[in-house]
Backbone as numpy.savetxt, mean C-alpha at the origin, in Angstrom:
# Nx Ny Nz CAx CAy CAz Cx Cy Cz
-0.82 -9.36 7.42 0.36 -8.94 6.64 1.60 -9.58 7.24
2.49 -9.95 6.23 3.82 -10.62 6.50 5.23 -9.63 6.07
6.16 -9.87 7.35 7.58 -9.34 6.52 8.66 -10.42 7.33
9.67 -10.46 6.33 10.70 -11.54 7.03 12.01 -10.42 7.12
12.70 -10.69 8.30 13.83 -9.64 8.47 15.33 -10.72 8.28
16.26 -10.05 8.22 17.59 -10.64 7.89 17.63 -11.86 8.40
17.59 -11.84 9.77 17.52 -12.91 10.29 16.82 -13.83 10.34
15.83 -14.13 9.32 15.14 -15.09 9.38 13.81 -14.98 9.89
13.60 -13.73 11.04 12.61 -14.07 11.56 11.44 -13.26 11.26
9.95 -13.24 11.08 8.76 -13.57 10.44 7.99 -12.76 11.44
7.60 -11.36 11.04 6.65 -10.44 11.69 5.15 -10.76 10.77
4.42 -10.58 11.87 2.94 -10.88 11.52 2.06 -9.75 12.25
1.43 -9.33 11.10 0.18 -7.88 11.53 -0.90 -8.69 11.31
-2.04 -8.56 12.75 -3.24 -9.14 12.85 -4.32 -8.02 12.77
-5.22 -8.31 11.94 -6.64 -7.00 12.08 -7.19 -7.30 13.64
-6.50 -7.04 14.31 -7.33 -6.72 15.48 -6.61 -7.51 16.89
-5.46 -8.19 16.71 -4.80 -8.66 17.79 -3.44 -8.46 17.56
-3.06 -7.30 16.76 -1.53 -6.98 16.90 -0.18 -7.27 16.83
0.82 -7.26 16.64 1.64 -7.77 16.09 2.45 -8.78 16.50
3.09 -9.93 15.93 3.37 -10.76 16.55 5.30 -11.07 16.01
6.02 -11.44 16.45 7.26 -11.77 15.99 7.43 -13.35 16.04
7.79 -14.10 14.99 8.23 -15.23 15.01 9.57 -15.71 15.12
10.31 -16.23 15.92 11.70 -16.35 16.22 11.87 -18.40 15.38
12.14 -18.18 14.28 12.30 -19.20 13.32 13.16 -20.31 14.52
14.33 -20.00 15.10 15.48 -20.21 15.90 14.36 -21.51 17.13
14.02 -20.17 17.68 13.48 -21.14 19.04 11.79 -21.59 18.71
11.17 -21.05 17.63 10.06 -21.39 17.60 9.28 -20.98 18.58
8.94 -19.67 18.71 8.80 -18.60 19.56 8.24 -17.50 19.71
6.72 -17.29 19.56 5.96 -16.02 19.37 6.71 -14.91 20.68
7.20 -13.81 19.68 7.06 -12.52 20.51 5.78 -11.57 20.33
4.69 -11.08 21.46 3.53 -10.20 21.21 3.30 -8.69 21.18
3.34 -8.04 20.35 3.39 -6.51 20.83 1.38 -6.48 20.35
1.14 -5.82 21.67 -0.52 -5.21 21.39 -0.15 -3.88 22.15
-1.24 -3.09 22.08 -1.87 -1.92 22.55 -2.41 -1.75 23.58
-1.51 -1.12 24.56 -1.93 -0.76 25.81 -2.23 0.35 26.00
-3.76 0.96 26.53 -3.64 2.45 26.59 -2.86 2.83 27.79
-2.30 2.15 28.57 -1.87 3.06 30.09 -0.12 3.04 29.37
-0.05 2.56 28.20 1.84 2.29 27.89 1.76 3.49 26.53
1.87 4.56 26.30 2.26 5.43 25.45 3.16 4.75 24.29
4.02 4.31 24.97 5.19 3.64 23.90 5.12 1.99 23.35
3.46 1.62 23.59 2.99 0.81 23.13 2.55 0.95 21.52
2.22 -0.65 20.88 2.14 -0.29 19.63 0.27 0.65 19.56
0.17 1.49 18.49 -0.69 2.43 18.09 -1.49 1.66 18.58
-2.31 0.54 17.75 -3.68 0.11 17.45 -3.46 -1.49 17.03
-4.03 -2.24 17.44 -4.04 -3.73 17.47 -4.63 -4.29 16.19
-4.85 -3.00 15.26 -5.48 -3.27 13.69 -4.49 -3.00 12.66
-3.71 -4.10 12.82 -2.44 -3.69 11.92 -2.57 -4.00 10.26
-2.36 -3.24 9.49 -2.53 -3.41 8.27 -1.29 -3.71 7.07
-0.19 -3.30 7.71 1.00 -3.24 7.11 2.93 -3.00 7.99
3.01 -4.34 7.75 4.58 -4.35 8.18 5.84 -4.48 7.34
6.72 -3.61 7.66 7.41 -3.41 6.56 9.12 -3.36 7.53
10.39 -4.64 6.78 11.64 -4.18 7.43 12.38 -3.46 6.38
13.23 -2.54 6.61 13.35 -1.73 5.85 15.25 -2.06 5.47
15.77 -1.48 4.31 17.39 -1.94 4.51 18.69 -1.71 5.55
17.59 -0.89 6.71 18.32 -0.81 7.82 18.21 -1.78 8.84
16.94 -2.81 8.27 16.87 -3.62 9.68 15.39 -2.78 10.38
15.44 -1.85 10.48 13.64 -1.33 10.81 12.69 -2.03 10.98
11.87 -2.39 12.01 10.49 -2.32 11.94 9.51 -1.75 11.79
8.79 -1.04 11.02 7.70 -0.26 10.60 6.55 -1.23 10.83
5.66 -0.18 11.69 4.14 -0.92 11.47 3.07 0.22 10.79
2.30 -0.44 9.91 1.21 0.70 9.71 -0.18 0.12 10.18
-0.85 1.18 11.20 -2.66 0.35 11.56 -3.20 1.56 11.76
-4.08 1.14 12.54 -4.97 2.24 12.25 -4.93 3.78 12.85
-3.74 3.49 14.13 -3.88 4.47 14.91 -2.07 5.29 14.25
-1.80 4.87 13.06 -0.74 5.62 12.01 0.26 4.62 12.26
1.51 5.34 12.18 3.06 4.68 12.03 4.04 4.35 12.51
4.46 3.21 13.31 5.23 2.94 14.40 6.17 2.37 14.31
7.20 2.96 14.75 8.50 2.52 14.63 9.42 1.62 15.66
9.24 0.48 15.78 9.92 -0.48 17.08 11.34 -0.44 17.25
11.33 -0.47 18.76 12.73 -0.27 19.39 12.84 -1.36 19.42
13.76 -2.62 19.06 13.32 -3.69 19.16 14.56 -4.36 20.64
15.12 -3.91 21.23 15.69 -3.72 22.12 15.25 -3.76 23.16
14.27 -2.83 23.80 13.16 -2.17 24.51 11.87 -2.57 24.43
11.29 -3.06 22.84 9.96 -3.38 22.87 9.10 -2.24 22.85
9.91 -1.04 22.59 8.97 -0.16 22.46 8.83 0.70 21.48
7.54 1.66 20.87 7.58 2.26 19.78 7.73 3.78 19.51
7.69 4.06 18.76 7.61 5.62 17.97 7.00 5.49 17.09
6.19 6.81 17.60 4.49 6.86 17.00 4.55 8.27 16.07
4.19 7.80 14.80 3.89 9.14 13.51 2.43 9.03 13.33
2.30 10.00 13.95 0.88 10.56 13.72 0.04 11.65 12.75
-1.46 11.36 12.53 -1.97 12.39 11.86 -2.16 13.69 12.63
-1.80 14.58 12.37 -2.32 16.11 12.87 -2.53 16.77 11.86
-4.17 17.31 12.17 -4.79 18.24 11.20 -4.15 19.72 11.12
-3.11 20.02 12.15 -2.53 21.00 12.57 -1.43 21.56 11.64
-0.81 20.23 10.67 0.62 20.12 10.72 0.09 19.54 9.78
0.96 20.30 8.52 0.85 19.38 6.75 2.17 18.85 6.79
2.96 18.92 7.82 4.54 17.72 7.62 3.83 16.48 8.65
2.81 16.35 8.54 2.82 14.99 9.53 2.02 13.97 8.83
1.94 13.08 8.93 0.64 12.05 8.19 -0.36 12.58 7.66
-0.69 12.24 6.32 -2.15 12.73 5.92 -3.76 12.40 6.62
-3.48 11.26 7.42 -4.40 10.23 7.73 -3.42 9.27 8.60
-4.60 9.31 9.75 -4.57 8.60 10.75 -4.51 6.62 10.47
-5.20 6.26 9.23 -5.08 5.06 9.12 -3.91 4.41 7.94
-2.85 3.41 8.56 -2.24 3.70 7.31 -2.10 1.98 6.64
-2.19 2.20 5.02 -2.75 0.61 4.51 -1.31 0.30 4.00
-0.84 0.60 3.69 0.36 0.21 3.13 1.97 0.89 3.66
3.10 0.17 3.55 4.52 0.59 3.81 5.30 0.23 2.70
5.66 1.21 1.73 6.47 0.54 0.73 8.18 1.51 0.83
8.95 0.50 0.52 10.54 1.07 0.64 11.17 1.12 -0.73
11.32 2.03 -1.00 11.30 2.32 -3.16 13.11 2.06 -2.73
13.79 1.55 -4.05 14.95 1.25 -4.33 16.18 2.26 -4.20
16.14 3.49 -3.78 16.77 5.21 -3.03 16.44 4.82 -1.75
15.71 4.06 -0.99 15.70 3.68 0.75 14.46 4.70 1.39
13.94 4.80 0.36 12.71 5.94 0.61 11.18 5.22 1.30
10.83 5.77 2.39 9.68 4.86 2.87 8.35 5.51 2.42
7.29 4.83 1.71 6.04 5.60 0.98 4.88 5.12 2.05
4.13 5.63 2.88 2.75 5.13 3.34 1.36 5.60 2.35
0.67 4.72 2.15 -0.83 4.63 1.55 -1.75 4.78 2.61
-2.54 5.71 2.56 -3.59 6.03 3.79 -4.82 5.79 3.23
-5.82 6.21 4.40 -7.15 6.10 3.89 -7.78 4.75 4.48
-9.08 4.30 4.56 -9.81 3.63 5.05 -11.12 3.27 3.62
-11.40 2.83 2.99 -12.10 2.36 1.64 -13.41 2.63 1.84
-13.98 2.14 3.01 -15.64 2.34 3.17 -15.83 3.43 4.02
-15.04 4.70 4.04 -15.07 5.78 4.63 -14.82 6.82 3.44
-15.54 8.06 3.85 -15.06 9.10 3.12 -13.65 9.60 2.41
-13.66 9.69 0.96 -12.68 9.92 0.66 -11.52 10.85 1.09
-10.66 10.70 2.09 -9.76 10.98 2.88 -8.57 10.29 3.00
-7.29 10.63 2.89 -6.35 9.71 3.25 -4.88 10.09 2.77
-4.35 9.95 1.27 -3.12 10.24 0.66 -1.96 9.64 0.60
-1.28 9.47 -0.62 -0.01 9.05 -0.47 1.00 9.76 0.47
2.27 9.31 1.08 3.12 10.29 2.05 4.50 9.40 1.92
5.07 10.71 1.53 6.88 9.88 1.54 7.16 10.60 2.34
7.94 9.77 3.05 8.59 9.84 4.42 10.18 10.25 4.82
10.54 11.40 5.38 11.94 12.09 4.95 12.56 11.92 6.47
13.60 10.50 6.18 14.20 9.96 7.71 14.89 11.13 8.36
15.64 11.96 7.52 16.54 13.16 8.27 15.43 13.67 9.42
14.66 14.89 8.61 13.48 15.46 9.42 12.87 14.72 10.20
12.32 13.63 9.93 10.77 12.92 10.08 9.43 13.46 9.91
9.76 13.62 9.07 8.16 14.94 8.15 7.71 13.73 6.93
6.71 14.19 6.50 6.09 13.92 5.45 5.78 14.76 4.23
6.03 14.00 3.50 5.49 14.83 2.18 4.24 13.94 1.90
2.63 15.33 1.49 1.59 14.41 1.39 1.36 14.53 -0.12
0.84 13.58 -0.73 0.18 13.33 -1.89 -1.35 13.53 -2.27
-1.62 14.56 -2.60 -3.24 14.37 -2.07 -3.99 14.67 -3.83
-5.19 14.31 -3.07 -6.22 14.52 -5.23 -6.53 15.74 -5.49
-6.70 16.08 -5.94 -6.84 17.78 -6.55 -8.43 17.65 -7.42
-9.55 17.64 -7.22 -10.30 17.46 -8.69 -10.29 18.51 -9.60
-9.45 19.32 -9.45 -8.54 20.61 -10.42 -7.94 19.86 -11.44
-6.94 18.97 -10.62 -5.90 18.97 -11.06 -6.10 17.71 -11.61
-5.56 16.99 -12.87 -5.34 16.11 -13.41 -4.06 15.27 -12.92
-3.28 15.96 -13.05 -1.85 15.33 -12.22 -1.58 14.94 -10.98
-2.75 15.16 -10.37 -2.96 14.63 -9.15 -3.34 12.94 -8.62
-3.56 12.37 -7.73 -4.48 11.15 -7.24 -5.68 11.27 -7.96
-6.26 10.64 -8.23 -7.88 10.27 -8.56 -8.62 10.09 -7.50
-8.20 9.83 -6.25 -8.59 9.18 -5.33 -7.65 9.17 -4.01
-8.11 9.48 -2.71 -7.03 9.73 -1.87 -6.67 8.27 -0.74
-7.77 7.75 -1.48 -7.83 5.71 -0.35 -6.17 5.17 -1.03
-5.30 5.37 -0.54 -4.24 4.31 -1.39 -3.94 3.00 -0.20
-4.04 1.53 -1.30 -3.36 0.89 -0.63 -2.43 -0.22 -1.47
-2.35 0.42 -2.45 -0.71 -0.28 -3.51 0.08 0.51 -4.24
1.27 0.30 -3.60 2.51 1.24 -3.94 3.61 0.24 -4.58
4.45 0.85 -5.57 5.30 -0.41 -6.37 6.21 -0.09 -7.12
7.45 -0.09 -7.00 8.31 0.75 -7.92 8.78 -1.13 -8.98
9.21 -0.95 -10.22 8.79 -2.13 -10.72 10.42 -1.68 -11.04
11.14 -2.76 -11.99 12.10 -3.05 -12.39 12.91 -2.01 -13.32
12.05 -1.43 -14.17 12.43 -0.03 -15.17 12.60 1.17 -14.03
12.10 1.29 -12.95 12.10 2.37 -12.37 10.58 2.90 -11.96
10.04 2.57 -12.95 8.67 3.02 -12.76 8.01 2.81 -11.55
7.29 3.84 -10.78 6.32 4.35 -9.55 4.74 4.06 -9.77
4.38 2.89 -9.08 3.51 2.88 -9.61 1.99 2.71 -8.32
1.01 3.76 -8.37 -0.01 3.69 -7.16 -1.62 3.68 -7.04
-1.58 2.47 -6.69 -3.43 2.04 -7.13 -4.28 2.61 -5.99
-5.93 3.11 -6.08 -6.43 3.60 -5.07 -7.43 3.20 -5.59
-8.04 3.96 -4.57 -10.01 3.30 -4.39 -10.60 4.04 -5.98
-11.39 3.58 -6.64 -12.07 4.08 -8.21 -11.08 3.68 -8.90
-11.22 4.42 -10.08 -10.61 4.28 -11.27 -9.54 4.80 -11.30
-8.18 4.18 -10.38 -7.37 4.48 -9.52 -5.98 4.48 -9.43
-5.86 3.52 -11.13 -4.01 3.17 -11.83 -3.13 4.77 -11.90
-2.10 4.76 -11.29 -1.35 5.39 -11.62 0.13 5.45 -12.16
0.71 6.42 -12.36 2.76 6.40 -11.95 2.81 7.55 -11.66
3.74 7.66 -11.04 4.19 8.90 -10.12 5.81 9.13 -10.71
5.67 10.25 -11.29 7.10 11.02 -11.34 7.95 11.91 -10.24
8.27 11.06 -9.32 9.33 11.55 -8.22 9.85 12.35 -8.38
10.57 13.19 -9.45 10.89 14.12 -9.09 10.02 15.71 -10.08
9.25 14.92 -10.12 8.32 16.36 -10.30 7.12 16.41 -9.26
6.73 15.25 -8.78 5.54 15.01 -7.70 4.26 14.89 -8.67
4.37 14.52 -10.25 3.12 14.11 -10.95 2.66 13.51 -11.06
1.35 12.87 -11.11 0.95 11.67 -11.45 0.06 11.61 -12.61
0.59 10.57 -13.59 -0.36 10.10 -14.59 -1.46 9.08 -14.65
-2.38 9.76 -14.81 -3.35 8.30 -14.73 -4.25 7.85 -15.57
-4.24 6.39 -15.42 -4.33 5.40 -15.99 -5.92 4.77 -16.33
-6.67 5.41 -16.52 -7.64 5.32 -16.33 -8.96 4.38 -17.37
-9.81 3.54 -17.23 -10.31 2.92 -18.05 -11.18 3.28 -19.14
-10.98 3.61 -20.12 -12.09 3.90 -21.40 -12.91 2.87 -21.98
-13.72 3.00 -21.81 -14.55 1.57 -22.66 -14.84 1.88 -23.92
-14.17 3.02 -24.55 -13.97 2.88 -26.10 -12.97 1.86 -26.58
-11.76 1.83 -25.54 -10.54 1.65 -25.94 -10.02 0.67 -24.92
-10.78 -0.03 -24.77 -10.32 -1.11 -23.73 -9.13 -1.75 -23.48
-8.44 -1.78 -24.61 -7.35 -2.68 -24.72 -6.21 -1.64 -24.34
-6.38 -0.65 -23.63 -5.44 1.03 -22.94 -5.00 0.25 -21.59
-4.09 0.48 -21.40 -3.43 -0.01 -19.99 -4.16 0.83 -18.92
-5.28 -0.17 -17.68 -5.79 0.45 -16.88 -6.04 -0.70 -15.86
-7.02 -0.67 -14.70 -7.32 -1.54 -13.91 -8.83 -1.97 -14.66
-9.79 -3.01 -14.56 -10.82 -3.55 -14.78 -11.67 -2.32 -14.92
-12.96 -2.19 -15.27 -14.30 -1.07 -15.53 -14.64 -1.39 -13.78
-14.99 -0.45 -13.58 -15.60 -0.44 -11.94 -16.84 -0.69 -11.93
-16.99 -2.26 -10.74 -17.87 -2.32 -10.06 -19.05 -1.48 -9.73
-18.54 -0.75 -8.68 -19.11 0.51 -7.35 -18.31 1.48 -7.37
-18.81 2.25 -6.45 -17.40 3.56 -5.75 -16.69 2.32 -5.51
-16.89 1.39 -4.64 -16.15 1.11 -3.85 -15.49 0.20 -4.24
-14.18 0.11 -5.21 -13.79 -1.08 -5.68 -11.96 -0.41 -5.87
-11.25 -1.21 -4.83 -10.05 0.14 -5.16 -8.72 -1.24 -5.79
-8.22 -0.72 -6.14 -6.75 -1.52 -6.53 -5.91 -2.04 -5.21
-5.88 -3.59 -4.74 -5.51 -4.00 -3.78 -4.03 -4.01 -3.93
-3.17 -4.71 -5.14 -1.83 -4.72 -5.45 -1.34 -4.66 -6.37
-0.32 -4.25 -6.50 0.43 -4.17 -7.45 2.33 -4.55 -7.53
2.28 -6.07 -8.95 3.50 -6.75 -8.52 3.63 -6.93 -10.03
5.57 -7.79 -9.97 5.84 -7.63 -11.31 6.28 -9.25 -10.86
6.00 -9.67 -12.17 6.57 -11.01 -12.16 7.54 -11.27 -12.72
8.62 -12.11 -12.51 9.53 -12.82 -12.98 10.16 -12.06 -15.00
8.59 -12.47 -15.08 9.07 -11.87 -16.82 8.57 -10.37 -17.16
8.86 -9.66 -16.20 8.64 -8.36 -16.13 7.07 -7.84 -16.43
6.15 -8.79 -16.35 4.77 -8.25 -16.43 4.09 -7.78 -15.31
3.48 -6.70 -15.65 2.59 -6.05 -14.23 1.16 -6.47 -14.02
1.86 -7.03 -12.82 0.01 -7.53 -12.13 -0.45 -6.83 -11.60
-2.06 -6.06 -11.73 -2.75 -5.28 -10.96 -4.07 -6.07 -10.45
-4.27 -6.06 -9.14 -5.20 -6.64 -8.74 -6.72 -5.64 -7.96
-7.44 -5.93 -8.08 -8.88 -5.43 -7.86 -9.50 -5.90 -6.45
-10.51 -5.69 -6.04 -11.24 -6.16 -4.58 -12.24 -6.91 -5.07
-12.86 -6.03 -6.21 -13.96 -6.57 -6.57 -13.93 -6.88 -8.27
-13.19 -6.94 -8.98 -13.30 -7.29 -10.67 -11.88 -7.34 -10.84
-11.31 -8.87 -10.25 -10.15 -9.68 -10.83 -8.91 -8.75 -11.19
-8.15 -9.74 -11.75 -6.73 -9.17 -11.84 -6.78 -8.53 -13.24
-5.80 -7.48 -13.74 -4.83 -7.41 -14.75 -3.49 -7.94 -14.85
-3.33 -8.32 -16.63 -1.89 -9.01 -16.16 -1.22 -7.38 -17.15
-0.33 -6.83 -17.19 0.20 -5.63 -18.55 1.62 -6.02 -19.04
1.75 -6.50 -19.86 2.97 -6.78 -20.77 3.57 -5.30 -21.57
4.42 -5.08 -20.72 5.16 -3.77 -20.98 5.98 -3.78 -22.56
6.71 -4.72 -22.73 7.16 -5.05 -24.19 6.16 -4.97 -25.20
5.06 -5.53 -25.52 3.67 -5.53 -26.11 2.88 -4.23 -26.38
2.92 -3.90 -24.66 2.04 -3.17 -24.51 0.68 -3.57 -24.35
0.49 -4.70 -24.40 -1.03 -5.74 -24.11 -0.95 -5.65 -22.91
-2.45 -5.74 -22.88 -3.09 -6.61 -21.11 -3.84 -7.47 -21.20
-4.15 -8.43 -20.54 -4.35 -9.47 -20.31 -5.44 -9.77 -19.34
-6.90 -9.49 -18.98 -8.07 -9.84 -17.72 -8.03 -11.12 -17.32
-8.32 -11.40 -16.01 -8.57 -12.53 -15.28 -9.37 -12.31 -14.33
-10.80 -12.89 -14.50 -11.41 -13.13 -13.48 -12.65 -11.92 -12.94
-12.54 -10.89 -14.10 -13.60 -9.99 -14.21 -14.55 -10.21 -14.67
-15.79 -9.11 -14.66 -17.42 -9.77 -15.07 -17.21 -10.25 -16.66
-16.65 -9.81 -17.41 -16.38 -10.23 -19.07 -15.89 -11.62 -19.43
-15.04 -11.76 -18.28 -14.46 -13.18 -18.16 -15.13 -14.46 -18.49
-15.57 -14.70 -19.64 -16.66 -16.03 -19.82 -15.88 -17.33 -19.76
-14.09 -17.00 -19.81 -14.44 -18.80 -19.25 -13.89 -19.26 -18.05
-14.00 -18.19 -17.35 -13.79 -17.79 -15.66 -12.45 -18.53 -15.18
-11.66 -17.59 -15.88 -9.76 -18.46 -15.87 -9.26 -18.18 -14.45
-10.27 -16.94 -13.59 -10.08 -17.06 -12.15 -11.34 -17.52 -11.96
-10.88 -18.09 -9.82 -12.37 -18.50 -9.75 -12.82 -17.47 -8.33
-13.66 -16.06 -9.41 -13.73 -15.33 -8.54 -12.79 -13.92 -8.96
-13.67 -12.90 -8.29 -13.42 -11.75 -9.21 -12.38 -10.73 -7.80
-12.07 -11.37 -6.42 -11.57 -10.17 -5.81 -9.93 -11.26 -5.35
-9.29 -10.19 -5.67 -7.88 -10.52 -5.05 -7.12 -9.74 -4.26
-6.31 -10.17 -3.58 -6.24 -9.16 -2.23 -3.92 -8.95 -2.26
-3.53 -9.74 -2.89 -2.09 -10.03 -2.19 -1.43 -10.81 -3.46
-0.52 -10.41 -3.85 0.52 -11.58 -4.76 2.32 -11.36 -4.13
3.31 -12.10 -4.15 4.03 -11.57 -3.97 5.35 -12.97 -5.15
């Protein structure tokens, strides 16, 4: 994972060797890894998501939760899961950092080839609490699914959060609802993500392009393109796909 900060310079999250700073200027790796004897070291050297925020922030999300760099010091602040405490992280692993257009920070939790566990969590800088998002199979208005790892507020305003299954959503902020989006194979041509693979096939991203269309992307059955004016969607690169306009059905990143 990549984020570029004001200054130019170019943070890099490695699955398994930790974060790195690029100093554009001197051409210049700075290293933060995980030391267990340093507390105020970064979490976990399995970084999944870096995010600078409009304050200048460094946020990291990996596996061992949410860390906040002193960048002064080199050292962090650690948001953790406690099963103890429903104001703290839902989940210990976190896949995503998104900063919605109000300066609001959203983490996507969960781990994909693990038990369904995890949740959306907006993040309240005053306190430093969490609000969790979790699935209800009660509830309709809930997650479908608690794996999130694409969060996206798009140009209209719209909230929008993909997870592991049949997993499209939007989220109404100020009611805490979610509608979802889900695939019918009566009605195919319904704004949703691809027909699922497996369990295991979750919504990797979600981006808007240039001409306001929403790209949703898959792990395992290609992209959607959704033309909001229309109301059409558009497949690429799923099993239906006969004249294989992608090459290859999993996508991971657009920006």
């Amino acid at each position: 994972c990549l984020a570029a900060d004001s200054l130019g310079n170019i943070w890099i999250g490695y699955y398994g060797t930790g974060l790195d700073k690029f100093d554009h200027v001197t051409g210049r790796f700075t290293h933060y890894r995980h030391d267990p004897k340093d507390e105020a070291s970064l979490s976990s050297d399995i970084v999944s998501a870096v995010l600078v925020d409009h304050l200048g922030n460094v946020w990291v999300g990996s596996d061992g939760g949410l860390d906040l760099l002193d960048q002064k010091t080199g050292k962090f602040k650690h948001y953790v899961y406690n099963e103890n405490d429903p104001t703290s992280l839902s989940h210990y692993v976190v896949r995503d950092i998104y900063e919605d257009r109000a300066g609001e920070l959203w983490l996507g939790t969960g781990f994909f080839v693990a038990p369904n566990i995890g949740g959306l969590n907006r993040f309240h800088r005053d306190t430093e609490t969490f609000t969790r998002y979790l699935s209800d199979p009660a509830n309709p208005k809930t997650l479908i699914d608690n794996r999130v790892e694409a969060i996206f507020e798009d140009s209209q305003g719209i909230f929008w959060v993909g997870t592991n299954g049949d997993g499209l959503h939007t989220l109404d902020r100020k009611t805490g609802f979610f509608k979802r989006l889900t695939y019918d194979p009566m009605r195919p041509e319904q704004l949703s993500r691809p027909p699922l693979i497996d369990n295991i096939d979750h919504i990797t991203f979600i981006a808007e392009a240039s001409d306001k269309s929403i790209w949703i992307g898959t792990w395992k059955n290609g992209l959607t393109q959704y033309d909001p004016l229309s109301k059409t969607i558009t497949r690429y690169g799923h099993l239906e796909d006969k004249a294989k306009t992608l090459n290859g059905g999993g996508t991971w990143c657009a920006h």
